[in-house]
C-alpha positions in Angstrom: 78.9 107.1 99.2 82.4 106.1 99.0 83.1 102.4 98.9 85.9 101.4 101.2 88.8 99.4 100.0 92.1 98.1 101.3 95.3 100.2 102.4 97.7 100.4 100.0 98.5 101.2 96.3 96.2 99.2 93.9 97.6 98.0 91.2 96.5 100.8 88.9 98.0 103.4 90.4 101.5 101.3 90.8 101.3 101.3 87.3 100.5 105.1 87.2 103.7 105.8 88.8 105.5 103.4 87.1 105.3 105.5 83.6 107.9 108.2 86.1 110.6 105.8 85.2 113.0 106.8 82.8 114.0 105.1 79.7 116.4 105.4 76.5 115.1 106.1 73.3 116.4 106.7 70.0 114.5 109.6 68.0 113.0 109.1 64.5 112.3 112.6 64.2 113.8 116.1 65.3 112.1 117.5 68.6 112.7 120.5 70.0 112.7 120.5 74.3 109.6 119.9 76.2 108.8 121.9 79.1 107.8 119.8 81.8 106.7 119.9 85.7 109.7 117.9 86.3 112.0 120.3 83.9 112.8 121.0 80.2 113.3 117.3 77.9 116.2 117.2 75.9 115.7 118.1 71.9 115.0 114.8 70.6 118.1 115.0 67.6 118.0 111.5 65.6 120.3 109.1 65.9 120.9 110.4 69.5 120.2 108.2 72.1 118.4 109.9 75.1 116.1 109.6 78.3 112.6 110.0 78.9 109.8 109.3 81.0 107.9 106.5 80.5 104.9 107.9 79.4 106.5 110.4 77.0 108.2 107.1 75.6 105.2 105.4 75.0 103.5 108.5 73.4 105.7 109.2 70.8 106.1 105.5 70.4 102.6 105.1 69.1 103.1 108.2 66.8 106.2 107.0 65.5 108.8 109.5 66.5 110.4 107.0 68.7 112.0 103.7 69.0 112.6 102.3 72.5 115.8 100.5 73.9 114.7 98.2 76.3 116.8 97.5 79.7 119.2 95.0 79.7 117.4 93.5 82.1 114.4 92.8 79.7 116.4 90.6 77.0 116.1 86.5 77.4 119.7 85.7 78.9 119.5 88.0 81.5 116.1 87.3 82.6 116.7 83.2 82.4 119.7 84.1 84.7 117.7 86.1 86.9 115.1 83.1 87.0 118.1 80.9 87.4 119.0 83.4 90.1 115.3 83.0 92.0 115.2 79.3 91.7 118.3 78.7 93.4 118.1 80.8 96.4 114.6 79.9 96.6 114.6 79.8 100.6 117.4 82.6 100.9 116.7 86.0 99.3 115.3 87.3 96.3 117.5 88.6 93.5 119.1 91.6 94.1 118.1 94.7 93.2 120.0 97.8 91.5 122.4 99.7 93.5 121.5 103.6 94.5 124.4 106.0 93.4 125.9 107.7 96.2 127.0 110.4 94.6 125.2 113.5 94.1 123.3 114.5 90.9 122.0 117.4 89.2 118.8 118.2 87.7 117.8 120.3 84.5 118.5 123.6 86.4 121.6 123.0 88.1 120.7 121.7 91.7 122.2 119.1 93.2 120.0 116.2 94.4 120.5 112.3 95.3 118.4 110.0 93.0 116.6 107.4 94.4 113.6 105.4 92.7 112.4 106.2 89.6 115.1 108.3 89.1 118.2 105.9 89.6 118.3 104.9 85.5 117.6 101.1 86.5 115.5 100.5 83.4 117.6 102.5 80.5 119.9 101.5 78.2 123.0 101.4 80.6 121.2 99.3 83.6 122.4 96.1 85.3 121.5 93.5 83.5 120.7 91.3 86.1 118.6 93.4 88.5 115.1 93.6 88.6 114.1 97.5 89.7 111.3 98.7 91.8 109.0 98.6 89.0 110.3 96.0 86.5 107.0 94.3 86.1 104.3 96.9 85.4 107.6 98.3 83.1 107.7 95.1 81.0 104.0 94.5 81.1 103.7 98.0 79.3 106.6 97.8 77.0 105.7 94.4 75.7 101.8 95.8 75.2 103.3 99.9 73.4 106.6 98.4 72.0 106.5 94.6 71.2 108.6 95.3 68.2 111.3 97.1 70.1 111.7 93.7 72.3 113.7 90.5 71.3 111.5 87.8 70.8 109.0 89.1 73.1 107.0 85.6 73.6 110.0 84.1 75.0 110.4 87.3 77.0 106.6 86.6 78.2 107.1 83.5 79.5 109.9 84.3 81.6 108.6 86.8 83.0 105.4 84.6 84.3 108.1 82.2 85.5 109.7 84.6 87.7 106.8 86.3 88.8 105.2 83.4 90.0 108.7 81.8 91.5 108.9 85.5 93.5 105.1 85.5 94.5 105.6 82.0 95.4 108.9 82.9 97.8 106.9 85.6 99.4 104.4 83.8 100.5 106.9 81.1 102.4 108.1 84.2 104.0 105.2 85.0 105.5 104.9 81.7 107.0 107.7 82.9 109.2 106.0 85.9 110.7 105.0 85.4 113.9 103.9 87.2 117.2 107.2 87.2 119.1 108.6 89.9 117.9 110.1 88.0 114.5 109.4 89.1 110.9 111.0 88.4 107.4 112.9 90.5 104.7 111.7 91.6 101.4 114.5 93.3 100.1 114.4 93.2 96.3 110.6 93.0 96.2 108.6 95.2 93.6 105.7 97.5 93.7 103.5 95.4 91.7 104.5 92.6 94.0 103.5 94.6 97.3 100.5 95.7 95.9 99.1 92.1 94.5 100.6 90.1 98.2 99.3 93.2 100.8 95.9 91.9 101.3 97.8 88.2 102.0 99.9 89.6 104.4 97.6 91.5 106.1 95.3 89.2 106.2 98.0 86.4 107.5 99.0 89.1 110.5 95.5 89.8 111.9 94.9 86.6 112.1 98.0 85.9 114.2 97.2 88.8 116.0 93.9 87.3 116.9 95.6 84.1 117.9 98.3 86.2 120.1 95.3 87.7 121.6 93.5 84.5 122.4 96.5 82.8 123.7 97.5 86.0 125.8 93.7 85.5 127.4 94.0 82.1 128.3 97.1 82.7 129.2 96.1 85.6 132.1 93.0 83.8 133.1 95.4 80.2 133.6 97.2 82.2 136.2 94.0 84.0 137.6 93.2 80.5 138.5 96.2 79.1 139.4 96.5 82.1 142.3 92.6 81.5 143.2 94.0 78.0 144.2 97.0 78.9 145.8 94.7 81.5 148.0 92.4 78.5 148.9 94.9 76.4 149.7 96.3 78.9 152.0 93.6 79.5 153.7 93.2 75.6 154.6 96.2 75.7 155.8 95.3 78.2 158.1 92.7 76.3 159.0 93.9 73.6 159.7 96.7 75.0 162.1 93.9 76.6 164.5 
């Protein structure tokens, strides 16, 4: 029997698709090219910065072929500004998130594509330092559990990153407070995976109930004018009365 649970990503499988997110590293050891299902690696040539999938990162991390460069986004100043950022827009918008190239790519075999999410390089080496990607939480949760010592001062980066999680959960649920049944909603540009994953069953919850309220109200509503034309006909007919 299969036990039912709520729509949506959980948050283990956010984090599953989160390790599709490339990232820089800098070899400790020569590599020759993986073949992939998404295409052939680079060879791995120390010092030589390059990019890799998540999971590949955090693999050859723990058998020491690796170092990894965290995002710029993941060192203290930039995520005190970002906090900085959250806190002072609190009631306006969220901070914004990294801009999609325009221009066309092209991958390991030649063929042109657009990148979009994973595949836009917001958490390498030459990201924005003051957006937070798609999946910049379950990123630094696994970074600062595989590769601590890769992080600067990664307590102080801990803390931070509770503060704005909790500032950012904290701003989407005032949002919600403005959804309503008239046709108005709210804007969560800049919102992350993890986030949409941990506040779905908030929302949901928050919008069937005013979906139950619309429905009650739209009830009394129809049965108030049901009655309101059951009195009109009976005070037409007494004045029909009345005149014979």
């Amino acid at each position: 029997m299969a036990f039912p649970h709520a729509p949506g990503l959980l948050p283990a499988e956010v984090a599953f698709l989160c390790e599709m997110e490339q990232i820089t590293v800098v070899p400790r050891q020569r590599l020759d090219r993986l073949d992939l299902l998404g295409g052939p690696t680079k060879a791995l040539i120390p010092p030589q910065r390059t990019t890799l999938p998540l999971w590949l990162a955090i693999l050859l991390k723990r058998q020491r072929r690796t170092n990894i460069i965290p995002p710029p986004w993941l060192s203290t100043e930039s995520l005190e500004e970002i906090l900085e950022i959250e806190t002072r827009h609190f009631t306006e918008t969220f901070s914004p998130a990294p801009q999609i190239p325009a221009t066309r790519q092209t991958d390991y075999s030649g063929r042109p594509f657009y990148a979009s999410p994973p595949f836009v390089g917001s958490c390498t080496a030459n990201a924005a330092p003051t957006a937070l990607p798609y999946h910049w939480y379950e990123l630094s949760e696994i970074l600062l559990e595989s590769a601590s010592d890769d992080v600067s001062d990664p307590d102080r980066v801990r803390q931070l990153l509770r503060d704005i999680r909790e500032v950012r959960l904290a701003k989407m649920r005032k949002e919600v407070d403005q959804l309503s049944g008239d046709g108005e909603g709210t804007r969560l540009d800049g919102v992350g995976a993890m986030e949409i994953s941990e506040s779905r069953g908030f929302v949901t919850g928050v919008m069937d109930g005013l979906r139950k309220l619309d429905a009650s109200r739209e009830q009394a509503r129809r049965e108030r004018e049901e009655e309101e034309r059951e009195n009109r006909r009976y005070d037409d007919d007494d004045e029909d009365d009345e005149m014979t």
